[in-house]
C-alpha positions in Angstrom: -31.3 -26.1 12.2 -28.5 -23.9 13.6 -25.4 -24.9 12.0 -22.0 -23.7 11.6 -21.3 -22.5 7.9 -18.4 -24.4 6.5 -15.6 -22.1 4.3 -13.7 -23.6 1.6 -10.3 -23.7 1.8 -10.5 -21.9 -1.7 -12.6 -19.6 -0.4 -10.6 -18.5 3.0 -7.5 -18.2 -0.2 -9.6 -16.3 -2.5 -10.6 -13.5 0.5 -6.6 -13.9 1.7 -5.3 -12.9 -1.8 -7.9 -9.9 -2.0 -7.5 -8.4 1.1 -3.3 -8.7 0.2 -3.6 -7.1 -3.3 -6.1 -4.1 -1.5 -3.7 -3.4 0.9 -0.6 -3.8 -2.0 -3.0 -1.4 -4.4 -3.5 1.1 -1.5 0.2 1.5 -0.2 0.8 1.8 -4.3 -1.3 4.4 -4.2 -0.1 6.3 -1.1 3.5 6.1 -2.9 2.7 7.8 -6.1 0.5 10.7 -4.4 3.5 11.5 -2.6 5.6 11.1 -5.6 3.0 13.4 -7.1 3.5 16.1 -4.1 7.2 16.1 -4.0 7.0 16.7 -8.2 4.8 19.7 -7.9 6.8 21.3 -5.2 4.2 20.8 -2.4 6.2 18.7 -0.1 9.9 17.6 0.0 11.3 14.1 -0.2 11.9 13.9 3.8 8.5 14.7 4.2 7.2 12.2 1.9 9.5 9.6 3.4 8.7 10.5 6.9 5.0 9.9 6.3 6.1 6.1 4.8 8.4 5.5 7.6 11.4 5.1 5.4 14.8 7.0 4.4 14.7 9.6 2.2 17.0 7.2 -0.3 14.0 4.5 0.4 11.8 6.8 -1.1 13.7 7.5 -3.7 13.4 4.2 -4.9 10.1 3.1 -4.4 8.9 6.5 -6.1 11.7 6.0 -9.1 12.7 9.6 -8.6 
């Protein structure tokens, strides 16, 4: 028998809300190791922004700095 597997609708949610909080968790992530960087020193805040794609005073607020 060669059928088509069926998803449930709770399913195709379920793998929807995980793939959004990975990708959430993983620009978290990128934020505070540049927020990290520009704290020791090793980059500045333009840098940082730059590699986000957002104004130096964006930065600013997503890194609480």
């Amino acid at each position: 028998m060669g059928g088509k597997v069926l998803e449930l609708y709770s399913e195709k949610l379920l793998r929807r809300g995980e793939a959004r909080g990975k990708a959430q968790g993983e620009a978290r992530g990128k934020i505070e190791i540049l927020k990290s960087l520009v704290t020791k020193g090793i980059i500045s805040i333009s840098v940082a922004a730059k590699e986000l794609g957002v104004s130096d005073e964006a930065f600013k607020k997503m890194a609480a700095l």
